[in-house]
C-alpha positions as CSV (number, residue, x, y, z in Angstrom):
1,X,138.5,116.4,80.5
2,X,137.3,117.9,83.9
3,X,135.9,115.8,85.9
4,X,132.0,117.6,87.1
5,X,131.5,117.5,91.0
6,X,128.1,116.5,92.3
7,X,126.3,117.5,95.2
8,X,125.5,114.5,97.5
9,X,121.9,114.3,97.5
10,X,122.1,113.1,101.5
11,X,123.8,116.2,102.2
12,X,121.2,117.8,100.0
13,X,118.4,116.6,101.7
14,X,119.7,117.5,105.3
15,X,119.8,121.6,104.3
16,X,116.1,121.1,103.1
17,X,113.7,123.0,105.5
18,X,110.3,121.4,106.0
19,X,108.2,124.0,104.6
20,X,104.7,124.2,104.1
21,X,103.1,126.2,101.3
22,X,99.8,127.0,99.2
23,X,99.9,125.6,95.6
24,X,97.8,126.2,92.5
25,X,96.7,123.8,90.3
26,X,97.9,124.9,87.2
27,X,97.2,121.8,84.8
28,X,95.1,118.7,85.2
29,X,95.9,116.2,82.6
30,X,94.5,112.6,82.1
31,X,97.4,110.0,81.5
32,X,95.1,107.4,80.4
33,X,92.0,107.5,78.0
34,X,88.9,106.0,77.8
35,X,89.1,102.3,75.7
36,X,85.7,101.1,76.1
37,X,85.2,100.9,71.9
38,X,88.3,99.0,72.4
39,X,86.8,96.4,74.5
40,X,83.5,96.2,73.0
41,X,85.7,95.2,69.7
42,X,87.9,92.9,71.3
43,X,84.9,90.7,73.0
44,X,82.7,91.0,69.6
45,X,86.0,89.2,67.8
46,X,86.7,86.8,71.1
47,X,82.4,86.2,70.8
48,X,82.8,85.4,67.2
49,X,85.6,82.9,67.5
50,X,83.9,81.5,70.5
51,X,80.5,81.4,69.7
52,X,78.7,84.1,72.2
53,X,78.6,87.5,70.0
54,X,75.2,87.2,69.9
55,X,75.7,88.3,74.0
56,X,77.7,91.5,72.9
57,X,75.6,94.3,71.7
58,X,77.4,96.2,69.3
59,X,76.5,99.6,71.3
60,X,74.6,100.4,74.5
61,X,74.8,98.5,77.7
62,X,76.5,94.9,77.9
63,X,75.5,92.3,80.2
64,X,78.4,91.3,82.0
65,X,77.0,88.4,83.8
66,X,75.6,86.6,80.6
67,X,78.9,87.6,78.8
68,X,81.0,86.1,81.0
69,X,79.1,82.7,81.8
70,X,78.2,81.9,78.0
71,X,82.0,82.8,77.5
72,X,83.4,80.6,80.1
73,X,80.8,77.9,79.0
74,X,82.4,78.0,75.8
75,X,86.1,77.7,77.3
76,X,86.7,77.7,80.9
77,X,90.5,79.5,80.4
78,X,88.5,82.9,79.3
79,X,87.8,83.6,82.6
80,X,90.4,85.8,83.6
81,X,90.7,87.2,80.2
82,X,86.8,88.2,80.5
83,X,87.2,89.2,84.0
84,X,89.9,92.2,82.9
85,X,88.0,93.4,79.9
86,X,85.3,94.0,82.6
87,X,86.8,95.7,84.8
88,X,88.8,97.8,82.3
89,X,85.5,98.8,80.6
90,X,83.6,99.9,83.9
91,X,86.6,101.5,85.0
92,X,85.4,105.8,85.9
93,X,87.7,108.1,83.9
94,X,90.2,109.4,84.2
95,X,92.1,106.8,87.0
96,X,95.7,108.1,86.0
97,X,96.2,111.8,86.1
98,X,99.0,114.5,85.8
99,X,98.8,117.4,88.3
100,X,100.9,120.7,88.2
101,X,100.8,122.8,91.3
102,X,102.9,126.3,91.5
103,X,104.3,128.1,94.3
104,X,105.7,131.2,94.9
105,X,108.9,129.8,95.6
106,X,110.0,126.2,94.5
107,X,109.8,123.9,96.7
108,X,113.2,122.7,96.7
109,X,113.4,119.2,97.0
110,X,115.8,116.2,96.0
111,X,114.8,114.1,93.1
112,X,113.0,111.1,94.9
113,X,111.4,112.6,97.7
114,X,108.1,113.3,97.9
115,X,105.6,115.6,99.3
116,X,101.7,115.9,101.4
117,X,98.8,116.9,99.6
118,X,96.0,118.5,101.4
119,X,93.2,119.3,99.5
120,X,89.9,120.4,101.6
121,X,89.6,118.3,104.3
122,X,92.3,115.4,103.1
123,X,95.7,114.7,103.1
124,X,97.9,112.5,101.2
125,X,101.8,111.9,101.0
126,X,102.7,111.6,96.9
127,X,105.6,111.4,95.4
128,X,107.1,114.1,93.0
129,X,107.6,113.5,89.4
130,X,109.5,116.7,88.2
131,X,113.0,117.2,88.6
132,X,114.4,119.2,91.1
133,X,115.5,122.1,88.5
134,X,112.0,122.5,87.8
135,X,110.4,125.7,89.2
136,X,106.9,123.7,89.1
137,X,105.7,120.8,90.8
138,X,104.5,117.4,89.5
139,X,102.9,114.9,90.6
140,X,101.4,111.4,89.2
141,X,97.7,110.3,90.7
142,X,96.6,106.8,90.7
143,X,92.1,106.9,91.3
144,X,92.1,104.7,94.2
145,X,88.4,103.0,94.5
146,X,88.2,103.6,98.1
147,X,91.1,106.5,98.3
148,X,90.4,109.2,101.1
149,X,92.2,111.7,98.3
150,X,92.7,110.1,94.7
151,X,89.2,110.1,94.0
152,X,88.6,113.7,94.5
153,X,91.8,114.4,92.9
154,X,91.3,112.3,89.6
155,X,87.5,113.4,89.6
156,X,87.1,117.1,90.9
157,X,90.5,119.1,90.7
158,X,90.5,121.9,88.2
159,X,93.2,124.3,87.2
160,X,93.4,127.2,89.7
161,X,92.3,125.3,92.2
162,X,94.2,126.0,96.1
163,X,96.2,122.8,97.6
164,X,98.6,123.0,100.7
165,X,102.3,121.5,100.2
166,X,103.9,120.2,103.2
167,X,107.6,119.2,102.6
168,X,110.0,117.7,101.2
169,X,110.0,114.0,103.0
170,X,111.8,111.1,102.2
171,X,115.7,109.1,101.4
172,X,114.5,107.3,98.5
173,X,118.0,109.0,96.6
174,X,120.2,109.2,94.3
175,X,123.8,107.6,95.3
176,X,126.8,109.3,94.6
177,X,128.1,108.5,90.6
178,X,130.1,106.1,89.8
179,X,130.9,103.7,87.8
180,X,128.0,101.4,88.9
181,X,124.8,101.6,86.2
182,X,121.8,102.9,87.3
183,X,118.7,100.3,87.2
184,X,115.0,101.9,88.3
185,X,111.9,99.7,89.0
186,X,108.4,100.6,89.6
187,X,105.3,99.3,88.8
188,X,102.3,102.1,88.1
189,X,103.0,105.6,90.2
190,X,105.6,104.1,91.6
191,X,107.5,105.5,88.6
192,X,107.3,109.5,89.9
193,X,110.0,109.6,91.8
194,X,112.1,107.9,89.4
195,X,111.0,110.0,86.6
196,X,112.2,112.5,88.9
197,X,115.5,111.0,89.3
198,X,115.7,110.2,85.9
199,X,114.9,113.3,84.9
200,X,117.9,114.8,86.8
201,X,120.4,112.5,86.3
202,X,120.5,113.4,82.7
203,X,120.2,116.7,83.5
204,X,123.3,116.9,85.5
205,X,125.2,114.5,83.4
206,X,125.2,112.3,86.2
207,X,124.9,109.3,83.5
208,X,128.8,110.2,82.7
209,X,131.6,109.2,85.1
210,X,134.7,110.2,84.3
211,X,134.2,111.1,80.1
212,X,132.4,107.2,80.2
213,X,128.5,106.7,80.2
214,X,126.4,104.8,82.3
215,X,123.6,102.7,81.5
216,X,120.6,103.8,83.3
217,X,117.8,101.8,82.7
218,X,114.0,102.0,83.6
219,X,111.6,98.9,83.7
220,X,108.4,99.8,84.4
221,X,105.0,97.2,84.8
222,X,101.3,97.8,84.2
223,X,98.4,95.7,83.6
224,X,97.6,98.2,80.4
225,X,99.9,100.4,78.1
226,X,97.9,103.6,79.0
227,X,98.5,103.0,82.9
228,X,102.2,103.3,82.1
229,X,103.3,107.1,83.7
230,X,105.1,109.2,81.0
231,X,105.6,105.9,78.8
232,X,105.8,108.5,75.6
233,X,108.3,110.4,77.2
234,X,110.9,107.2,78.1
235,X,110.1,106.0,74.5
236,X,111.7,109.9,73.3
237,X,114.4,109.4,75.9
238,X,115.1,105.7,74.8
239,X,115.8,107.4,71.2
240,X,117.4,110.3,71.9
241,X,120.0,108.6,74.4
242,X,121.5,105.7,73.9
243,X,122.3,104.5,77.4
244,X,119.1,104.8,78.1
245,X,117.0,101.7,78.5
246,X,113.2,101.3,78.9
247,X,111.1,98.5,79.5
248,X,107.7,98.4,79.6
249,X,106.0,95.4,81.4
250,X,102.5,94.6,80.6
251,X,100.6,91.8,82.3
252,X,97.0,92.4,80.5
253,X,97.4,94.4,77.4
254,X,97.5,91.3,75.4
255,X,94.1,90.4,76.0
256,X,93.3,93.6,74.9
257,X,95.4,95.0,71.7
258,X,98.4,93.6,69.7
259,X,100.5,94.1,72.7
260,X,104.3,92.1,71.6
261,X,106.5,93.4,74.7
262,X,106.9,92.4,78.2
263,X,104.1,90.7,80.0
264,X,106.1,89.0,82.9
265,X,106.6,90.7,86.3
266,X,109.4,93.3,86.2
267,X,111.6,91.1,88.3
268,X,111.1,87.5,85.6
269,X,112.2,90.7,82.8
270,X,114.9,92.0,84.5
271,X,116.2,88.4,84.6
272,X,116.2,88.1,81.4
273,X,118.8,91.2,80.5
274,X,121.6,90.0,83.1
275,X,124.4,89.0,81.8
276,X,125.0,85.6,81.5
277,X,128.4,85.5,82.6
278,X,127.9,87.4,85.8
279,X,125.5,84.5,86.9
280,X,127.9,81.4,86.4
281,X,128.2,80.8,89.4
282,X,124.7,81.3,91.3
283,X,121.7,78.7,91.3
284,X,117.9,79.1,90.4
285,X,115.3,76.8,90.6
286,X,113.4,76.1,87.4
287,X,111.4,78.8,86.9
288,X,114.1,81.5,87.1
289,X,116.5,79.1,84.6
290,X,113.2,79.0,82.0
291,X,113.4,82.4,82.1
292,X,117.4,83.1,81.1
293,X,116.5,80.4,78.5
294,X,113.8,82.9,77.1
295,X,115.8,86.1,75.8
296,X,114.0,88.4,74.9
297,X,114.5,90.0,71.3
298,X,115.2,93.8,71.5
299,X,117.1,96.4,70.6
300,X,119.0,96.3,73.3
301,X,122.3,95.5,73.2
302,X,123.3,96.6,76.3
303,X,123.2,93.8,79.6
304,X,123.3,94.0,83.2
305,X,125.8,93.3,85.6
306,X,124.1,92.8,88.9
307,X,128.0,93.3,91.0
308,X,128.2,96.7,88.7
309,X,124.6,98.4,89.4
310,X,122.7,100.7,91.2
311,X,119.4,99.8,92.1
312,X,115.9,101.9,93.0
313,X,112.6,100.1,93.4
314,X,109.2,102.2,94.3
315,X,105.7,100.5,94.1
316,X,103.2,98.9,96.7
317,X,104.9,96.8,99.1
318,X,104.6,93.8,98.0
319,X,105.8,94.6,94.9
320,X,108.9,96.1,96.4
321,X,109.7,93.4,98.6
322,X,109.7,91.0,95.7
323,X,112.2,93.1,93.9
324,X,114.2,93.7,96.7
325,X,114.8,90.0,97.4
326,X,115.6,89.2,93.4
327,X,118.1,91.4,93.4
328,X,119.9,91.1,96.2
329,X,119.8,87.1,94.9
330,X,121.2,88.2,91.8
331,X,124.2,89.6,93.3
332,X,123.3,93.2,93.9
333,X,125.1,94.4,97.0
334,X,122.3,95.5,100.2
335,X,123.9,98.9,100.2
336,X,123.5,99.2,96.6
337,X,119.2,98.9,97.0
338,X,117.3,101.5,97.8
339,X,113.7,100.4,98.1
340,X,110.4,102.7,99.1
341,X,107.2,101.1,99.0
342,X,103.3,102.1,99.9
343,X,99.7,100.5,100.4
């Protein structure tokens, strides 16, 4: 069969003008929901088994500070667990929301890049989640407590509302394909642009080389399952393609539902779908070597080959350091990681 050329995204990205535009707003959407019943439930069943319910009301307001000492009191190790409960339940709502701005013309960017925002007297760089053969624009919006932008963003934007573009920025790309499987990790928004380059790559059939597929997998970490970005839509993709692997990583959902997936960082999981054999010959200190002991039961049949991959990493910086340093220890050549990270 033919084999299909594609564009190199570099080259791509250096006949992009910098533009700058007006946008309107055409959807708002919240991406997470409001789980306060949800809470109230799972501290009446925690007070129950540890003798404070009588400090949760079953409606109105609940006393945090009487909660969590008679709760603590009872066992010290609910502390934490009491602590996240609290903060998800005062949490404002919506914190995670879907915007849509049009243009008059596309704005014409490369999957991965990312774009400002100015809305009234603020401006903020944000990465785009749509695909590049999308007339529209999306982005993903994390409420930021003190954010000079989020906040008004998350709270006040309304559909038909006027924001200024200014862009495309940004090298976070794709690499040329190959052979090599494609592995993206983000933790929260850091998953736009790779929804973006996700997105496109199966768009363009760039998850074939040569008549063979690639693997392109997504692990993606949260503290709760509705602060994962498009987590429905990786799920349809997960079952529609079969090269196509998602894991969701979530480090407080247990405490709150029935949560039986991930719960380590997304560089422990990651660990745990290498392929033995590619790591006979490297060392790890204990923690790491627990963690290929612990294999995860899944679905997945596929494994990764840290000499055969691709990888992307987008998050807050510290985050992205991490990853950047895990995989380049598992093998993954430096030219080979492509790393962005912000805050």
């Amino acid at each position: 069969m033919p084999v299909r050329e594609h564009k190199s995204q570099h080259d791509h990205v250096d006949s992009l003008p910098l533009v700058s535009k007006s946008a309107t707003v055409s959807e708002v959407s919240a991406m997470d929901r409001r789980r306060r019943d949800e809470v109230r439930a799972r501290l009446l069943d925690l007070g129950a088994r540890y003798g404070f319910d009588e400090s949760v009301p079953e409606r109105g307001a609940i006393d945090w500070d009487t909660v969590f000492e008679r709760a603590t009191h009872s066992n010290r190790k609910l502390a934490p667990r009491i602590g996240a409960l609290r903060d998800r339940f005062k949490r404002d709502h919506p914190a995670l929301v879907r915007i849509v701005l049009e243009t008059d013309e596309p704005v014409g960017h490369a999957a991965g890049q990312y774009v400002s925002i100015r809305y009234g007297s603020r401006t903020r760089a944000y990465s785009i989640a749509s695909s590049p053969n999308r007339d529209e624009t999306e982005l993903c919006v994390r409420r930021v407590p003190d954010g000079r932008l989020s906040r008004r963003l998350c709270g006040d934007l309304s559909v038909g509302d006027e924001v200024t573009i200014r862009g495309p920025n940004g090298h976070l790309l794709l690499e040329d394909v190959s052979r090599r499987d494609a592995v993206f990790l983000a933790t929260g928004t850091g998953v736009a642009p790779m929804k973006s380059m996700i997105d496109y790559t199966f768009e363009e059939e760039r998850d074939e080389y040569r008549g063979d597929d690639r693997d392109v997998w997504l692990f993606l970490g949260a503290a709760w399952e509705d602060d994962l970005p498009y987590h429905e839509a990786f799920l349809d993709r997960a079952q529609t393609h079969d090269n196509f692997h998602y894991v969701p990583c979530l480090s407080r959902e247990p405490w709150l539902s029935d949560w039986d997936g991930e719960t380590e960082y997304i560089q422990d999981a990651l660990l745990k779908y290498v392929d033995e054999r590619s790591l006979e010959d490297a060392t790890f200190g204990r923690h790491m070597a627990e963690l290929l002991d612990d294999r995860p039961e899944t679905d997945i049949g596929a494994r990764l080959d840290p000499h055969a991959m691709e990888v992307y990493a987008c998050g807050i910086n510290a985050m992205v350091y991490s990853l950047e340093t895990a995989v380049r220890r598992l093998g993954v050549p430096p030219r080979h990681v492509h790393c962005e990270g912000y805050g």
